[in-house]
N, C-alpha and C positions, 0 to 999 in steps of 0.2 A: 595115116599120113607118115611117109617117112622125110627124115633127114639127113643124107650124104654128104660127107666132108671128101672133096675130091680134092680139094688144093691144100688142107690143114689149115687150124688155128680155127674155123667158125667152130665145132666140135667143142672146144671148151668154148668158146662164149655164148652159145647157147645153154651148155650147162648154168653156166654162171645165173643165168638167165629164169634158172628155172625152180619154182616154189617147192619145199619141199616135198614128197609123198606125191608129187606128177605122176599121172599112171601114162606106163610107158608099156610097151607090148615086148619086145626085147631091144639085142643092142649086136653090133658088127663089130667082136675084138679082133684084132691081127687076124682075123681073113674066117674066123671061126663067129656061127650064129649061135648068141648068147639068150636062154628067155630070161625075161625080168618081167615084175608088176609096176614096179616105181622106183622113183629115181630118189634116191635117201639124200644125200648128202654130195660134197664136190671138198676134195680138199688139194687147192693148188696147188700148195708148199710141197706137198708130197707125188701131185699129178695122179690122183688116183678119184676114180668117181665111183661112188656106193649104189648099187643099188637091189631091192628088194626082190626077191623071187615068190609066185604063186603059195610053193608050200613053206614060206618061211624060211629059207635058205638066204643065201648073201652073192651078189655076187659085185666083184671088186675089181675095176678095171683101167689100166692106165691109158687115162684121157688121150697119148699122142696115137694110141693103135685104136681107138674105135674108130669106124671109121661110116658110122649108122646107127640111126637110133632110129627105131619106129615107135610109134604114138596110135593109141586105139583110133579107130574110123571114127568119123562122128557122125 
């Protein structure tokens, strides 16, 4: 399942939205495809959303340029 922010703003409120350690498949930064396992954290104040990479990696990205999150199939 993906989810596309074509207008902005649903992007972070789906993060908001979401429990932490979601496994998510990756993510759409500013126009580049990002892999992720899980979505860590959300921190508004800062505009940055955390999330978990396969081999343990991090990866950190500001919630107004993603622009896609995929979600495993079910």
């Amino acid at each position: 399942m993906t989810h596309c922010n074509p207008r902005g703003g649903s992007i972070s409120d789906l993060l908001e939205s979401l429990a932490p350690q979601t496994a998510v498949s990756g993510l759409q930064v500013d126009g580049n495809y990002e892999r992720a396992s899980a979505f860590i954290t959300l921190d508004r104040r800062r505009g940055v959303a955390y999330f978990s990479e396969t081999g343990g990696g991090l990866v950190v990205a500001d919630i107004r340029k993603i622009s896609l999150i995929e979600f495993p199939g079910v």
